[in-house]
N, C-alpha and C positions, 0 to 999 in steps of 0.2 A: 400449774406451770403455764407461762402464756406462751402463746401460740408465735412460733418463728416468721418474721415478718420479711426478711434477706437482708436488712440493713443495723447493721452496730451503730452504736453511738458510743466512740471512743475520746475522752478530752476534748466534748464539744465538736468531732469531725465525724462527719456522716463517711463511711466504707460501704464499699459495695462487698457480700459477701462472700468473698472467696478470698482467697491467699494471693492470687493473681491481681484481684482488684485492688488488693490493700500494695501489694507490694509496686505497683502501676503508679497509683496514686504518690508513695511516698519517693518511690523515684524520680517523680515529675518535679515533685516540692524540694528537691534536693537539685536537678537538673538546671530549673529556676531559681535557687540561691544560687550556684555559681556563675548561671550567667549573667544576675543581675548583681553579684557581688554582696549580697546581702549577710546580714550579720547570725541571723536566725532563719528557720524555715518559714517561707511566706502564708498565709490562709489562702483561702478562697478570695475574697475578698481583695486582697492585696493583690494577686495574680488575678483576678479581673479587671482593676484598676489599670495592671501593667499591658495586660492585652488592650485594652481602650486605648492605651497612650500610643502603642503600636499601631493598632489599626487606624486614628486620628492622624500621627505623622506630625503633631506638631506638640514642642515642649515649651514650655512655659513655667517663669518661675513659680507661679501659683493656682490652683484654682479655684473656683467657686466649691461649696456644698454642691449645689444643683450639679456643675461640671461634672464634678464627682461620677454623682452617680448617672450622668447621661455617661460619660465614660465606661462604667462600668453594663450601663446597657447595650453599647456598640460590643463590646467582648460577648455578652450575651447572644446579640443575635450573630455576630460572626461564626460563635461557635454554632448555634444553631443550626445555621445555614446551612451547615453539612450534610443534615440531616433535612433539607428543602423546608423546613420551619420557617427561614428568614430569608428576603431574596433583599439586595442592598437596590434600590430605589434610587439616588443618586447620591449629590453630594447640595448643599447648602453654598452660599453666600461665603461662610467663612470657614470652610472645607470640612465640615462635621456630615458624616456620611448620614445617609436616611434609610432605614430600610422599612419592609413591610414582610407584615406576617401571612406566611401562606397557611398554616393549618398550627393547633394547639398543642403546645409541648406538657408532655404527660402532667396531669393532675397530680398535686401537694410538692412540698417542699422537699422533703427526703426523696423524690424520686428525681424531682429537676438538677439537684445537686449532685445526685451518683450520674445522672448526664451530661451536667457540664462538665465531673472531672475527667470522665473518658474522654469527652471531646477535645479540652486542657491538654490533654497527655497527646491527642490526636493533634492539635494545635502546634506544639513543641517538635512534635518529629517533623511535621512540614516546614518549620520554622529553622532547623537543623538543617535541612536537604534543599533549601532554597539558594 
């Protein structure tokens, strides 16, 4: 029998183990379809994209690949930040924020993920109460 590691792998989406964490997360992804009007429940990926576009402040009809994913890495370290990982450095020429990394956010992939989603769902309710 292999050894319980704390994280499922359900339909390609990493859960944090507990009922709380699974139920957290899918409320978040539900929370996020209605506010963005969306058709189906978003990934990771889409909801970091979405926080980028927020945190950036400016829309556009299109973007780059590269945008993309520098978009998706302003969501990263925003949410980070929380957690003093990421402190924002300033802003660019053409208002794309900078930040710098104060200390390293936990080692592999399945761990950074069950951190971003808490942080998401932590994202969301500040985003509600502003």
């Amino acid at each position: 029998m292999a050894e319980f590691d704390g994280i499922d792998i359900i339909e390609d989406e990493l859960y944090d183990d507990s009922q709380e964490g699974d139920a957290l997360w899918l409320s978040t992804r539900f929370e996020i379809k209605a506010m963005l009007g969306l058709d189906k429940l978003p990934d990771l990926q889409g909801i970091l994209f979405a926080i980028g576009l927020q945190e950036l402040g400016q829309l556009r009809d299109e973007f780059t690949k590269e945008d993309r994913q520098d978009l998706m890495h302003i969501a990263v370290c925003r949410l980070l930040s929380y957690d003093g990982y990421y402190e924002l450095e300033g802003y660019d020429e053409d208002g794309w924020p900078h930040w710098k990394q104060l200390a390293i956010p936990p080692a592999g992939r399945p761990q950074q993920e069950v951190l971003l989603r808490k942080k998401i769902a932590e994202y969301i309710e500040h985003v509600k109460n502003s």
